[in-house]
N, C-alpha and C positions, 0 to 999 in steps of 0.2 A: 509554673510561672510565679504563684503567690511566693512560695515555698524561696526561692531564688531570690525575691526581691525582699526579705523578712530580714531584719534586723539582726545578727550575730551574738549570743550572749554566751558564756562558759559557762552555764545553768540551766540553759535550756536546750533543746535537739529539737529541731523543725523537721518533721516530717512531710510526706506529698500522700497525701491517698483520698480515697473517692466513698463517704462514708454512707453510701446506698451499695458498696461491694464489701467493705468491710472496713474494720478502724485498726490499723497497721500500729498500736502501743498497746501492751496488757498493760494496764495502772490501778492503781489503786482510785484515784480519781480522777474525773470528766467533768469539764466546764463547756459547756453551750450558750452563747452569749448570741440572743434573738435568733436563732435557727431554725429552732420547730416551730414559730410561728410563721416562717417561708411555705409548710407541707401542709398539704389534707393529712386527715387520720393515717392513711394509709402507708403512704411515704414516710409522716414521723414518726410511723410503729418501724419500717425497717430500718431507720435511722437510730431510734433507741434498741430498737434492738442486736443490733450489731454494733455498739457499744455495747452490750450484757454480752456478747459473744465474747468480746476483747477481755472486759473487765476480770480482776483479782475476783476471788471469793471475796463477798461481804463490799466489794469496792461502792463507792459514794459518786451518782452524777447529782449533778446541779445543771440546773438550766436559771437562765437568765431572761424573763420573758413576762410579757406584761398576765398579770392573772385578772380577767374582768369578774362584776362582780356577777352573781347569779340574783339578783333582784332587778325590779322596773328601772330602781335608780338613775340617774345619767352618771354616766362612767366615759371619757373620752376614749377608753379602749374599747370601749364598744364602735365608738368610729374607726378605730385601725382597726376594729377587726372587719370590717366593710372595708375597708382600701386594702387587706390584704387579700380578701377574695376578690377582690375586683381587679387587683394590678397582679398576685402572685399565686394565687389558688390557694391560698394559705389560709388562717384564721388566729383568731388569740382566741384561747380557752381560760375558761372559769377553773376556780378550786376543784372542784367537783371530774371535770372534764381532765385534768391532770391526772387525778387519782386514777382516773382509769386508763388513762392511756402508760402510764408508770407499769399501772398492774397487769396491760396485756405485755407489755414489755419486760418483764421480768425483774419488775422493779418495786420494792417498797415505797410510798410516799412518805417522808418521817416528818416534814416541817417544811413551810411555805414563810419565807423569810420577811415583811416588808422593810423596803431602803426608802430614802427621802427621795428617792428617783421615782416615775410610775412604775418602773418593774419590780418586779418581787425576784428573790432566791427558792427556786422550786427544788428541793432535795430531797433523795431517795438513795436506799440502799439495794444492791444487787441481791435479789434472791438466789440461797444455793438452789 
């Protein structure tokens, strides 16, 4: 349905797939724009990790997703990350919580981006 209703470009190829079965492009790079904060651990490991299944040797995901902070601090993503457990079973993860959900995933963590937006660019490279 999404897929159908998507915009038409000569540059780009819309795909349809279900990416808890797998990710229907080998690429060299993968953009997630607020995704893995929808999943528990568990869901966003078979999600990244089926991306590493699709991906190139060496290929680059990025997620786009808020990184809270890991001190007392007040962080307002510490509030979404309450409305995500409570509205989608989700969560926003810290620096720290990336790295490793990267690393069970089969992913490098290289650089955590910040934008003038709350969200950060969370990049990593596919391990061989």
């Amino acid at each position: 349905m999404i897929v159908g209703e998507a915009i038409q470009h000569d540059r780009m190829e819309c795909l349809a797939g279900d990416f808890f079965v797998n990710i229907p492009l080998h690429a060299d790079a993968y953009l997630l724009r607020w995704v893995i904060h929808d999943w528990a651990d568990d869901e966003a490991l078979t999600i990244l990790r089926n991306v590493k299944r699709s991906a190139r040797p060496g290929a680059r995901l990025a997620l786009v997703e808020w990184v809270i902070t890991e001190t007392a601090e007040f962080d307002t993503g510490k509030w979404m990350d309450v409305n995500m457990l409570v509205n989608a079973g989700g969560r926003e993860r810290s620096a720290t919580e990336f790295r490793e959900l990267y690393d069970r995933a089969g992913f490098e963590l290289e650089q955590i981006v910040s934008t003038p937006s709350p969200l950060c660019i969370i990049v990593g490279r596919a391990r061989a």
